[in-house]
C-alpha positions in Angstrom: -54.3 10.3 54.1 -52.1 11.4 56.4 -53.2 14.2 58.9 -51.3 17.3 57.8 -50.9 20.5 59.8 -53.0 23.3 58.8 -52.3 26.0 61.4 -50.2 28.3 59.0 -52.2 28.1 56.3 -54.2 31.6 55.2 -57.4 31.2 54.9 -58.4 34.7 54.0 -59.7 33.0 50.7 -63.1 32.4 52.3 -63.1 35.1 54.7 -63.0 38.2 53.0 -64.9 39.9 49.8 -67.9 38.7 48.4 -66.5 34.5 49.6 -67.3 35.7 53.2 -71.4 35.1 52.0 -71.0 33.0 49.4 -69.1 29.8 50.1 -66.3 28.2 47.5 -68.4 25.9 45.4 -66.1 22.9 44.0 -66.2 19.7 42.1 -64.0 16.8 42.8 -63.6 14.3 39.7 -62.0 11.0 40.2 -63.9 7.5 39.5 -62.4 6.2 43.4 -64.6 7.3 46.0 -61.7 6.9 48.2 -59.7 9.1 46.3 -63.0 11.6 45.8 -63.4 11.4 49.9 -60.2 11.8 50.8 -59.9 14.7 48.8 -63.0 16.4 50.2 -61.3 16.2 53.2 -58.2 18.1 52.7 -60.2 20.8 50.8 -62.3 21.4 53.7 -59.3 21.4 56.3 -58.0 24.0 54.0 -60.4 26.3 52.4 -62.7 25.6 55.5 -65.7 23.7 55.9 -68.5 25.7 54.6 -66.8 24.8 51.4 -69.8 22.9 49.0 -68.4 20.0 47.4 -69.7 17.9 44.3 -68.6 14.9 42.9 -68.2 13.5 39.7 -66.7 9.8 38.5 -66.4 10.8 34.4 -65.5 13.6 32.7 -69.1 13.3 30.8 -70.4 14.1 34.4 -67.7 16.7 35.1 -69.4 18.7 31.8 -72.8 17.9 32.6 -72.6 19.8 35.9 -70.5 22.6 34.7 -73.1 23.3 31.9 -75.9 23.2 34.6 -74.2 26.0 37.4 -71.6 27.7 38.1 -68.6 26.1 40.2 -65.5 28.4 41.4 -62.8 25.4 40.9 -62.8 22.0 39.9 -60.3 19.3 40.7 -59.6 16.3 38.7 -58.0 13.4 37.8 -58.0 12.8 33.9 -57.9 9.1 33.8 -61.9 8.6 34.3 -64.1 6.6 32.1 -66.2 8.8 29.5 -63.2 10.9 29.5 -60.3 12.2 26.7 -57.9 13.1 29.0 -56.5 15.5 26.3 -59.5 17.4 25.1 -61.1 17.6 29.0 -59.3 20.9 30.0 -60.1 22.7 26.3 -64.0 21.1 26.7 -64.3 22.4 30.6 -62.5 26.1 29.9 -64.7 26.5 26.3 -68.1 26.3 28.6 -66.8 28.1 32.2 -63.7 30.0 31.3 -63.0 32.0 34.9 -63.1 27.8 36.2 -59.7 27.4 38.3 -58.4 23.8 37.2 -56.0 21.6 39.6 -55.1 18.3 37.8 -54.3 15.4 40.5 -53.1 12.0 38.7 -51.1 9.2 38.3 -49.4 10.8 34.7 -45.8 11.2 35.1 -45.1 14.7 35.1 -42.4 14.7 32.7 -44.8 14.0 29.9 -48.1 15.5 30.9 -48.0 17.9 33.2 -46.7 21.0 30.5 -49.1 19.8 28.2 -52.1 20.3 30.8 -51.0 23.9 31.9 -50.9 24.9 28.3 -54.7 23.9 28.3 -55.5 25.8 30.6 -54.8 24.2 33.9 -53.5 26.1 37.0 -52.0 23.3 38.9 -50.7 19.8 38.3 -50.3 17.4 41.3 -48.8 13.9 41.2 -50.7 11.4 43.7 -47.2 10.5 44.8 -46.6 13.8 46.2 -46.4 14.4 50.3 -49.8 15.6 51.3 -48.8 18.7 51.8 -48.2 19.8 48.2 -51.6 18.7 47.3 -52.8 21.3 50.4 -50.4 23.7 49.1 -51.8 23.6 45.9 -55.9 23.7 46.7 -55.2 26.6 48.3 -53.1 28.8 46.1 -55.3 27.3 43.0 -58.1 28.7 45.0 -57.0 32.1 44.6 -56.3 32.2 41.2 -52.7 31.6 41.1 -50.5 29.3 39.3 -49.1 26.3 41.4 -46.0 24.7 40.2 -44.2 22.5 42.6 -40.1 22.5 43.3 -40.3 19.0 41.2 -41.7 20.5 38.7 -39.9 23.7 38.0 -37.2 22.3 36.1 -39.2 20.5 34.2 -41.1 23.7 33.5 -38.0 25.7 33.0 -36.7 23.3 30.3 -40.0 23.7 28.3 -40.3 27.6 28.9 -36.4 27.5 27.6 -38.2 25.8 24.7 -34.6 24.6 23.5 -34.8 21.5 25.7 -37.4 18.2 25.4 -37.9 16.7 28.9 -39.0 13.5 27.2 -39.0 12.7 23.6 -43.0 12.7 23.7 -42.5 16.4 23.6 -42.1 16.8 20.0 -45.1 15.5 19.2 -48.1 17.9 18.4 -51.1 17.4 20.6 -53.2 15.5 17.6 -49.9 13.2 17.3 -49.7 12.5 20.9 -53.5 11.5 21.4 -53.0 9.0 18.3 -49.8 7.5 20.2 -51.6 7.3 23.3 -54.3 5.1 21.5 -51.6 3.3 19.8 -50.6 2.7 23.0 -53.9 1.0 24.1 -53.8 -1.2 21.2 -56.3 0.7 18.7 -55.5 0.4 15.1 -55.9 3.0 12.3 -59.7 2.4 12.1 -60.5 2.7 15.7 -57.9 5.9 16.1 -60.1 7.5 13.7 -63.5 6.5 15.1 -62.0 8.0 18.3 -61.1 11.2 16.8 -63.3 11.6 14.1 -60.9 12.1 11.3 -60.7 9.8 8.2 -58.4 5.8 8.5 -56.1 7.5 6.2 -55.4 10.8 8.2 -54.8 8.9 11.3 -52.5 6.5 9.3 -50.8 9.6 8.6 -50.5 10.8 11.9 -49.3 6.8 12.9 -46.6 7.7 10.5 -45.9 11.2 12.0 -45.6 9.7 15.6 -42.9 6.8 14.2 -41.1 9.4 12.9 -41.0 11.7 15.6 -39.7 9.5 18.5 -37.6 7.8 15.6 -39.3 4.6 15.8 -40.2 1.9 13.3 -42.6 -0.1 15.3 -45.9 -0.7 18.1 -42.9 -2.4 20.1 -40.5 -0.2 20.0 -43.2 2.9 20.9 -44.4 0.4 24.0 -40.9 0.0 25.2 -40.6 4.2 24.9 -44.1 4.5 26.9 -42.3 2.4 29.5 -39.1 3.9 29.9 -41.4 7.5 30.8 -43.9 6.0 32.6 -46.9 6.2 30.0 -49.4 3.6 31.0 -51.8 2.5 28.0 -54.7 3.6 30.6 -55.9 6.1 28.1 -59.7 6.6 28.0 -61.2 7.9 24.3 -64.2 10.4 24.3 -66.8 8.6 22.7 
């Protein structure tokens, strides 16, 4: 990463109240250690380095440490083994609901980043953003406080408008959109529902749903829509 300049940064976060004793306590989730490292970095250049850090590659590991302590804020990708990137926020907030949530990822924010700050995330970073957003937003996520970036503020104002799709993935429910992502991987009626735990005909009815939706008739033409908005088939199922 490049080095980023820190200076007017306000780090009152750990200085004052009850954080002055008691350092920030955060987990970083991403299965690259070089991602996981790097990140470690910039949270410590801006929070300050008393800051304890954890890992975690999964999001099976991100729950199992959550369960076992108490951590002030958690940053993640969602595209880790072991993990249902759609059910991850809901899963983290139900066990530690005073967690602060920033989302870092690949996922084009078009398509994902409203759907994770309805479940409860306080910030969305792109890995394609300048350094300095993702510093920007460790530190006002930190605190408690929604971070949205200028990129995505039309994007949000669109959705909050609520008259206005960004993509057409946006009609689709959240149930409807974690069937298409599967489509999208190549799993057919019988594994979607393994997946999800519903019944083959249920999630041939939601197969139907999703069609209809994004007007489609076909696994080709929904491909060809994941392309044209950036939706990789890199979606990992919660076993």
């Amino acid at each position: 990463m490049k080095c980023i300049n820190f200076s007017h940064y306000d780090q009152t976060v750990i200085l004052k109240g009850p954080v002055a004793y008691m350092p920030l306590s955060i987990i970083i989730a991403d299965d690259h250690q070089l991602v996981r490292k790097g990140l470690q970095m910039v949270v410590k250049e801006v929070l300050g380095f008393s800051v304890n850090v954890e890992f975690a590659e999964t999001g099976r590991e991100v729950i199992e440490k959550i369960t076992g302590r108490e951590f002030d804020m958690l940053i993640t990708d969602l595209n880790m083994p072991e993990t249902n990137e759609l059910a991850l926020i809901p899963d983290i907030l139900r066990i530690r609901p005073k967690l602060k949530i920033l989302v870092v990822t690949m996922k084009p924010d078009k398509v994902f980043a409203a759907r994770f700050f309805r479940e409860g995330a306080l910030g969305y970073v792109n890995k394609t953003e300048p350094d300095q957003v993702l510093a920007e937003a460790i530190q006002v996520v930190s605190q408690g406080r929604r971070y949205i970036s200028r990129s995505q503020s039309e994007i949000f104002s669109n959705a909050l408008i609520g008259n206005v799709a960004n993509t057409p993935f946006d009609k689709l429910s959240k149930r409807e959109f974690e069937v298409a992502l599967l489509l999208l991987k190549g799993y057919g009626a019988l594994e979607v529902a393994n997946a999800l735990s519903i019944s083959a005909s249920t999630a041939s009815s939601f197969r139907c749903r999703v069609f209809d939706k994004l007007e489609i008739k076909n696994l080709l033409e929904l491909n060809h829509l994941a392309q044209m908005y950036q939706i990789g088939s890199d979606f990992e199922a919660e076993s």
